[in-house]
Every structure is written in C-alpha cells, then in structure tokens.
N, C-alpha and C positions, 0 to 999 in steps of 0.2 A: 422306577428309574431304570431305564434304560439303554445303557453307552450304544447306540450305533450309529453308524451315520460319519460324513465327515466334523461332526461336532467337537468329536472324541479321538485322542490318541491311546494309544495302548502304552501303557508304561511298561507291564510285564504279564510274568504269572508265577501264581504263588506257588512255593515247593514246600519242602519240607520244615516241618518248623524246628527251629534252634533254639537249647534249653527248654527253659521250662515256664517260662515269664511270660510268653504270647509271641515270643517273635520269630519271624519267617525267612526261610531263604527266599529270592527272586528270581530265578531264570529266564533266559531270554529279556533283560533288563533292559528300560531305557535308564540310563540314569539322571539325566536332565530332568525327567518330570518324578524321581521320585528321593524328593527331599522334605527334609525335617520342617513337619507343619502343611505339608502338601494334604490338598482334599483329593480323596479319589474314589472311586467308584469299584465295589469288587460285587458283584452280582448282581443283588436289588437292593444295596447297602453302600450308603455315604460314609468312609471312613477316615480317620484325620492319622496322618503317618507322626506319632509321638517318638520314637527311636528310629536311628538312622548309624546303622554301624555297616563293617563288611570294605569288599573294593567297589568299585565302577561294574565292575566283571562281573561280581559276586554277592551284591549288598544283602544285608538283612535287613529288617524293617521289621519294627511293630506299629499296629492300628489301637490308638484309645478304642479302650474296651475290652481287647484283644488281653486276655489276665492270663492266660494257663496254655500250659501243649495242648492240650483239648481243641482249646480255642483255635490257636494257630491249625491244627489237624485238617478241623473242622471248613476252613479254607484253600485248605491244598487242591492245585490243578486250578482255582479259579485266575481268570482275567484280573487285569490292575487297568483299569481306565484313568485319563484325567481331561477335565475339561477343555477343548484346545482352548478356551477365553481364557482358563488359569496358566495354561502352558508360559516359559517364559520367552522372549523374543530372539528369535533368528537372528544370525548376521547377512548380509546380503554372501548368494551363494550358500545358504544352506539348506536343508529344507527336514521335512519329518518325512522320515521312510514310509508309512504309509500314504504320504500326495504323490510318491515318487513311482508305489506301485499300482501296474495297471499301464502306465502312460505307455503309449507307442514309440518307438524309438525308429528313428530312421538316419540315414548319410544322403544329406541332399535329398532327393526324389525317392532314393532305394531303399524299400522298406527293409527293416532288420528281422523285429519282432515286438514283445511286449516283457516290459519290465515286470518278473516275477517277485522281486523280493530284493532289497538292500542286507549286503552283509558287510560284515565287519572284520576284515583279516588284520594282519599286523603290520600292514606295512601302510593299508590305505581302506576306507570304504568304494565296496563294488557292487555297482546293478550286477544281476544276475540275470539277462535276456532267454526268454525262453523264444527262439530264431522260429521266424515261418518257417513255414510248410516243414518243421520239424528237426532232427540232427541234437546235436549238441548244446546247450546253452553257450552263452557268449558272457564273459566277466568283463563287465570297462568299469575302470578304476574309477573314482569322483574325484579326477585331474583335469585342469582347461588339457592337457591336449588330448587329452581321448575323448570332451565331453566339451562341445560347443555350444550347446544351447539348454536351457528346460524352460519348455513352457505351460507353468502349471495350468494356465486357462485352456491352452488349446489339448493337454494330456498327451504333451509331444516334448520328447530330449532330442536332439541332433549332436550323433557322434562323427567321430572320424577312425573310420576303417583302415584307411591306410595307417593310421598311428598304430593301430591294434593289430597290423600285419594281418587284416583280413583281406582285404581288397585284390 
C-alpha cells in the first residue's frame, strides 16, 4: 500500500512518542483528517487512530496495535496519509493544501509564480508563491480580496496585486 498520488492527503508526521502506552506526537498536523476512528495509512501499514488527545496544533494520537514507547519509537519521522475518499467534505471555498500546491498563480495575464506550500499563521492561512524568474516569495492571505479565483482543473489561482501593494 502505497499513499501517492492525488488519491491521498497527508494528514502529518509522526514525532515523538508520549508516555509509555503507544502514543505519538504529530507534527506538521492536518487535524481534520486525523480523528478518533480515522483509517490511515503510515508506510506499508493500515492503521486505525484508537486515542485522540492533545490541541489542533499539537495532537497525540495512538494506532490499535501501537502497545508500548517501542511501538510508538518504532514509527517516528514516518508519513500519516489518509484516503482523500475517507477525508471529510469541504465547504465551498475551501480546499486541501496539497490541490493548492503546485498551481500557477497569476493577476489577469501577469504571471506571478507557483504556489509552493499553504501555511498557517495567526491571523490567516497564506500561499507562499515562490515569484518567476526568482526574488523573494510572495504571502497572499486565503481572503476574497487578495485571492480572486482557484481553479483547481485548470492548476490556476488569480490574485490581486494591487490589494497586496505589489503592483
């Protein structure tokens, strides 16, 4: 079994294990896809999430099976995959960060660059553009006025530069 593809989201990756029972910190967490009873996928291994404690931020998690610090150990640094068919449903306007990365991003006709990676700050989620022909990356917020359009068929967002005092 093997998560690649757009079949599959990443939910996280497993860190360090907490106590002594099997269970794990998460890093890099999605936390929508990883809840109590969730199936997921962590190398060539189907595992069912039985504990679900921690924040949003921060969760722990144990997999049945998963019995001892050994166990848990025994998994650190691995992937957390989940089936996007088990994932649960969008609201319109939202999307999974990995359809978001990759897509071209442009203002009208002017190309920008390519969307390297969705992050998460405090105040808002922002593409992180990594701009043609090089410079600095470009943060636009995931707000209607900085962010006009996504077209996940076409692998095209359309911003607005002026809103972002680029233009």
């Amino acid at each position: 079994m093997s998560p690649e593809g757009r079949g599959w989201l990443r939910a996280g990756r497993i860190g360090s294990p907490h106590g002594l029972d099997g269970s794990v910190h998460v890093s890099e967490p999605n936390p929508t896809l990883l809840i109590l009873g969730a199936t997921v996928v962590v190398g060539d291994r189907q595992l069912t999430v039985v504990r679900r404690a921690g924040t949003d931020q921060r969760p722990i998690i144990r997999f049945e099976g998963c019995q001892d610090r050994s166990d848990a150990e025994a998994l650190r640094g691995s992937e957390i995959f989940v089936a996007r068919a088990d994932a649960p449903s969008l609201e319109p306007d939202e999307w999974w960060a990995t359809d978001l990365e990759g897509c071209s991003v442009h203002d009208g006709s002017r190309a920008v660059g390519t969307v390297r990676r969705l992050l998460e700050l405090p105040s808002c989620e922002v593409l992180e553009v990594a701009r043609e022909g090089g410079g600095n990356d470009l943060l636009v917020p995931l707000i209607r006025d900085a962010v006009r359009a996504v077209d996940l068929d076409r692998r095209a967002i359309e911003i607005d530069l002026v809103f972002l005092g680029e233009a």
